[in-house]
C-alpha angles and dihedrals in degrees: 000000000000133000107265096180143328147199120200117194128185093009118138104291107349109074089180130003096179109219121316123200124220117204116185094292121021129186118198113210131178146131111286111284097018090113119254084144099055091050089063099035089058091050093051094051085072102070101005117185091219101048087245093132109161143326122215111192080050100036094047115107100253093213078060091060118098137232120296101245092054117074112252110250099196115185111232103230136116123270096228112070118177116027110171119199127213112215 
């Protein structure tokens, strides 16, 4: 089975990364601390192999955060919304 595309939402600093195809070899390339890490790193929260996963209160996107006197109300869902497979 091999990743066909992705999208990744809320996730650090990409809030939406609109689907990105992968071919069979892929090269991210980008200014420094555009997020080409992130991108990974939010991939490899879905199936980590050291259970790591994610972390909410450290993925979230911090400029979704709100102010500090009202609770944070943080939806529990995965970063990476959309992983298609190719069979």
């Amino acid at each position: 089975m091999d990743l066909k595309s992705f999208r990744i939402t809320n996730y650090r600093n990409i809030l939406d990364s609109h689907p990105v195809e992968v071919g069979r070899i892929a090269a991210l390339v980008g200014q420094n601390e555009c997020g080409k890490s992130n991108l990974l790193s939010a991939l490899n929260g879905l199936n980590a192999f050291d259970g790591s996963g994610y972390n909410v209160e450290e993925d979230w996107p911090i400029d979704r955060w709100p102010p500090p006197a009202q609770p944070a109300v943080i939806p529990e869902i995965h970063p990476a919304s959309l992983v298609i497979f190719r069979t």
